[in-house]
N, C-alpha and C positions, 0 to 999 in steps of 0.2 A: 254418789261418790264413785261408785263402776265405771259410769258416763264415763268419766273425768280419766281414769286409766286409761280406759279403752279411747280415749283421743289422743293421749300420750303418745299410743303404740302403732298409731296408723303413722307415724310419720319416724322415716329411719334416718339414723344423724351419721355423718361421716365419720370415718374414724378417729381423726382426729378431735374433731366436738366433742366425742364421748372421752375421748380422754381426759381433756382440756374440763370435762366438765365430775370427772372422778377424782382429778387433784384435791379440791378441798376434801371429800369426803373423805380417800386417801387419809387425809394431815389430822381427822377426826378418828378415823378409826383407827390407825395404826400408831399414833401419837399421842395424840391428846387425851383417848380413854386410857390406854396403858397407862400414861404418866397418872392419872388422877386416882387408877387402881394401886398403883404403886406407891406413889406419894401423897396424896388427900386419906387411903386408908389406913396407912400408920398413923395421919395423925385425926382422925377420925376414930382411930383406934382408943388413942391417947385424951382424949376429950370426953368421949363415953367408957373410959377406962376399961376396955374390952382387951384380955389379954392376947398378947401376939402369938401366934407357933410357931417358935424357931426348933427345927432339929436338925440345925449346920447343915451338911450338904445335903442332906437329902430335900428340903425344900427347894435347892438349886435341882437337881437333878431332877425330882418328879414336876417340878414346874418349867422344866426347861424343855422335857419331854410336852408335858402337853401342850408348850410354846407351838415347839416345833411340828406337830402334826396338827394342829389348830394353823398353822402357817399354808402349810404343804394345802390343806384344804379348802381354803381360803383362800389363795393365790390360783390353786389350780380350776377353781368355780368362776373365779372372775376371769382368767384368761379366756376362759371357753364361754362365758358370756360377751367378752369385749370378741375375740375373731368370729366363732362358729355362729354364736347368740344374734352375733351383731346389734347389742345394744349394751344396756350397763345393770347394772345391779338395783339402779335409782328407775324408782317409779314414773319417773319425767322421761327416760330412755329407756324402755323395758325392753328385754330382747324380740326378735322380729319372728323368729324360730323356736320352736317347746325344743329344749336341749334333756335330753334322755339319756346320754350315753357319759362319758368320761365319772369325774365327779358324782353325776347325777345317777349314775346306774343306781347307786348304794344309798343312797337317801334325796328325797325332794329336796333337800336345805343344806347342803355341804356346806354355803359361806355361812350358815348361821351356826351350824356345827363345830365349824371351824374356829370362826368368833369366839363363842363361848367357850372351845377349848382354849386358846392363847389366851383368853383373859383370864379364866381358872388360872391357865400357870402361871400368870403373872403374879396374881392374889398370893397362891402356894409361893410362890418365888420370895415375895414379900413376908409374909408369914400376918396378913391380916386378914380376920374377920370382915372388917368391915368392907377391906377392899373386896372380897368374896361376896360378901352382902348386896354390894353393886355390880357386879357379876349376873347375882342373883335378879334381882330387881329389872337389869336390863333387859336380860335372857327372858324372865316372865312378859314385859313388855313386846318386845321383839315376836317373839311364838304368839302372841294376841293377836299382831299386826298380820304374820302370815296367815292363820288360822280365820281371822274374821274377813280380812282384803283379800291378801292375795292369792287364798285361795279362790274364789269369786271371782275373780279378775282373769284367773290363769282358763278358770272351766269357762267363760264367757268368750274368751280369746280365743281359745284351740279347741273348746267341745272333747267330745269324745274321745281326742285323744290324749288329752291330757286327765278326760276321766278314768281314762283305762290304765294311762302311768300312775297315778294315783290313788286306783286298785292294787297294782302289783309293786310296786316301792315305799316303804316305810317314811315317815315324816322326816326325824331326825336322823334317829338313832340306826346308822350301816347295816344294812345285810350281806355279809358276805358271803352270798351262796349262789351255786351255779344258777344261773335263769336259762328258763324255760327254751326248750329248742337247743340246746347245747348238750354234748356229749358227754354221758355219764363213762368217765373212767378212772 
C-alpha cells in the first residue's frame, strides 16, 4: 500500500487540479459531515432515546468556540498545503515538500485537530450524544489511518527528516513552547 503513495507523490499537479480536485472533499467535510453531526444526531438521538444537553447559550458559545479554532486550523494546514506543500491533503496529491513550520510547528496534524475540534463544536452546538459519538468514531478512525499510513508514508518520502520532526513535534495535541534554537526571554 506504501508503493501506491509513494507513486502518488512523485508526480506534482498544478494548482489548479489540486483545487479542482479538493472541491468535493471540501463539500464532505465542511458540509456534508457538519449537517449529519448536527442533524442525523438529534435524531439518532431520538431513536436510541439518548438524552440531549441543552444548557441555552452556552452550548452555542463553547461549541462555537471550538467551531472556530477547529476552523482557523484547518483552513490554515490546508492553505499551507495547497501553496507552500504544493499538493493537497488527499493521498492522490500529497504535498511535494515535509511542511514544518506555520500550523505544523505545534502539532504533525493540525487539519485533523482542527477537524475534530469543529465537529466537537458542532455536536456541543447541537446538544447530541450521538452526534458526538460520530465525532468520536470518526476521530478514532482518522488517527488509525495517520498512525498506521501515513505515518509510513511520510518517513519513506522524506527519511530523516521527517524523522526528526517527529521526534520533536507532538502528534496532535499543540505544544505551545518556544523551540529549540530560539531566545530564551
Amino acid at each position: 500500500m506504501i508503493s501506491r503513495y509513494l507513486k502518488w507523490a512523485q508526480k506534482e499537479h498544478s494548482l489548479d487540479r489540486r483545487l479542482k480536485t479538493l472541491l468535493p472533499a471540501g463539500l464532505l467535510f465542511l458540509i456534508l459531515f457538519p449537517l449529519a453531526i448536527a442533524g442525523g444526531g438529534p435524531w439518532l438521538d431520538t431513536r436510541f432515546g439518548l438524552p440531549a444537553f441543552r444548557f441555552g447559550l452556552l452550548n452555542y458559545l463553547l461549541g462555537g468556540l471550538l467551531i472556530v479554532v477547529g476552523m482557523v486550523f484547518g483552513i490554515w494546514s490546508n492553505v499551507a498545503e495547497i501553496s507552500r506543500g504544493r499538493g493537497t491533503p488527499l493521498p492522490v496529491m500529497p504535498t511535494q515538500e515535509l511542511l514544518i513550520d506555520g500550523p505544523f510547528r505545534y502539532c504533525r496534524n493540525p487539519m485533523t485537530l482542527g477537524t475534530l475540534l469543529a465537529y466537537t463544536g458542532v455536536g456541543l452546538a447541537a446538544g447530541t450524544p450521538a452526534g458526538l459519538g460520530f465525532v468520536f468514531l470518526f476521530g478514532s478512525l482518522l488517527i488509525a489511518y495517520l498512525k498506521i499510513i501515513e505515518e509510513k508514508e511520510l518517513a519513506a518520502r522524506f527519511g530523516e527528516a521527517y524523522l526528526a520532526y517527529k521526534r520533536t513535534v507532538p502528534f496532535l495535541i499543540p505544544a505551545f513552547r518556544k523551540h529549540r534554537g530560539q531566545d530564551e526571554r
